[in-house]
C-alpha positions in Angstrom: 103.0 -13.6 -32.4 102.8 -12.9 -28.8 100.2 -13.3 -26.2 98.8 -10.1 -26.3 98.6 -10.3 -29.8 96.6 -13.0 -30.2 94.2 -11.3 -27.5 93.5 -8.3 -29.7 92.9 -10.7 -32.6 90.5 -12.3 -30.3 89.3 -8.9 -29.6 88.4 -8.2 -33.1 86.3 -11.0 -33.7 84.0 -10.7 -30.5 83.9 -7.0 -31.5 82.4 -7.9 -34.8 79.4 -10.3 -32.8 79.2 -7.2 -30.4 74.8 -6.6 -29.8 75.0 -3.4 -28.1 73.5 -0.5 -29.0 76.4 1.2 -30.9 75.2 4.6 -30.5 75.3 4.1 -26.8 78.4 2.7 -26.2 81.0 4.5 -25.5 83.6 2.0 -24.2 84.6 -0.7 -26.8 84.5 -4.5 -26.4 88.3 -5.0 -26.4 88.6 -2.0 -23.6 86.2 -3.9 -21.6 87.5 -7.6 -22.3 90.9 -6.1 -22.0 90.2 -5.3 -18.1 88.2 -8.5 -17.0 90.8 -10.7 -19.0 93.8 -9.4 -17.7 92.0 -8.4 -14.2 91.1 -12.2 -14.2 94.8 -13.4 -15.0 96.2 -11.6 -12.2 94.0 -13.2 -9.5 91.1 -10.8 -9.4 87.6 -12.8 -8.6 84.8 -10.0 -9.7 84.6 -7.6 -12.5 84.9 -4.9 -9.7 88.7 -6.2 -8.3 89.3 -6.0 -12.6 88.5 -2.6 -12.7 89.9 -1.2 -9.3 93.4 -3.6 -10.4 93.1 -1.7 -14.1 93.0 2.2 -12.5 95.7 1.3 -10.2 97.7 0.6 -13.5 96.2 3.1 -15.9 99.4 3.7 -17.9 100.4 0.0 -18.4 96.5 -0.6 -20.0 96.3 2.7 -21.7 99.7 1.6 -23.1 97.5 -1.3 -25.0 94.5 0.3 -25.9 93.8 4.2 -26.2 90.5 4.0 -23.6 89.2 7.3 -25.3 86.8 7.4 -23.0 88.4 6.5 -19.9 87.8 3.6 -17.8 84.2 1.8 -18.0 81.6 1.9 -15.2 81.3 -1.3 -12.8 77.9 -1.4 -13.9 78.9 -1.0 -17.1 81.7 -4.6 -16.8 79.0 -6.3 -15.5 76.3 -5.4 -17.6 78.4 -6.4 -21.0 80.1 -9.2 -19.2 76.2 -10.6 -19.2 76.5 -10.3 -22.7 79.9 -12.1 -23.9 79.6 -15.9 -24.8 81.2 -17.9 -22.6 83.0 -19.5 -25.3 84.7 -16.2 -26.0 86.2 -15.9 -22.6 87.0 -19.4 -22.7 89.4 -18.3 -25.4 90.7 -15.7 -24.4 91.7 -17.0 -20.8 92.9 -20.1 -22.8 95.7 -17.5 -24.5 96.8 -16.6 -21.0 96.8 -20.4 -19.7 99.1 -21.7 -22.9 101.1 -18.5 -22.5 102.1 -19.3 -19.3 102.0 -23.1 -19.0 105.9 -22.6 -21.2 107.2 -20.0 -18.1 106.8 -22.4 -15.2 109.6 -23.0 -13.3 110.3 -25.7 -10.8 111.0 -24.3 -7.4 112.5 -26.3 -4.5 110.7 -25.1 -1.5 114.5 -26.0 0.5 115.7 -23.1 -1.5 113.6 -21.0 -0.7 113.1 -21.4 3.3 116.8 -21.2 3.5 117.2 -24.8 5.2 120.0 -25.6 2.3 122.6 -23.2 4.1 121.6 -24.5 8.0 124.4 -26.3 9.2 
């Protein structure tokens, strides 16, 4: 099971805790989770840089989940990220940290200025 699997597993169960109004809502919890998660482990700081870093790739999130509705409101992230027990994110950035913690790969900064081919 991949990393992305996991996440929508994740997905499901914070769906099933979700306290919003369901007649109101119109963008589910994974859609939104899906952009702050993902927005978050590519180096985006606020909910806004999430959302602005998910438009810019709309094919590659759409390719994950359908967003029927298109892409949620700013004040709609931050509103229902007010909502989300930390532990859940905890979790879910947790995926991303393990995930990636067995792709590291030692670099030697020599290499990479060029100063191994100076004569």
């Amino acid at each position: 099971m991949d990393v992305l699997d996991k996440m929508l597993n994740e997905f499901f169960i914070i769906e099933q805790t979700d306290t919003r109004q369901q007649i109101k809502v119109r963008h589910k919890m994974s859609e939104i989770l899906l952009i702050l998660v993902i927005g978050v482990a590519a180096g985006y700081d606020t909910p806004y840089e999430c959302l602005c870093f998910a438009i810019d790739n709309k094919e590659d999130f759409e390719s994950i989940l359908p967003f029927e509705n298109g892409f949620p409101s700013k004040d709609t992230l931050y509103r229902t990220l007010a909502l989300i027990k930390p532990k859940y994110l905890e979790s879910l950035l947790q995926l991303f940290v393990e995930d990636i913690q067995n792709d590291v790969i030692s670099i030697d900064g020599k290499t990479i200025k060029g100063s191994k081919f100076r004569n």
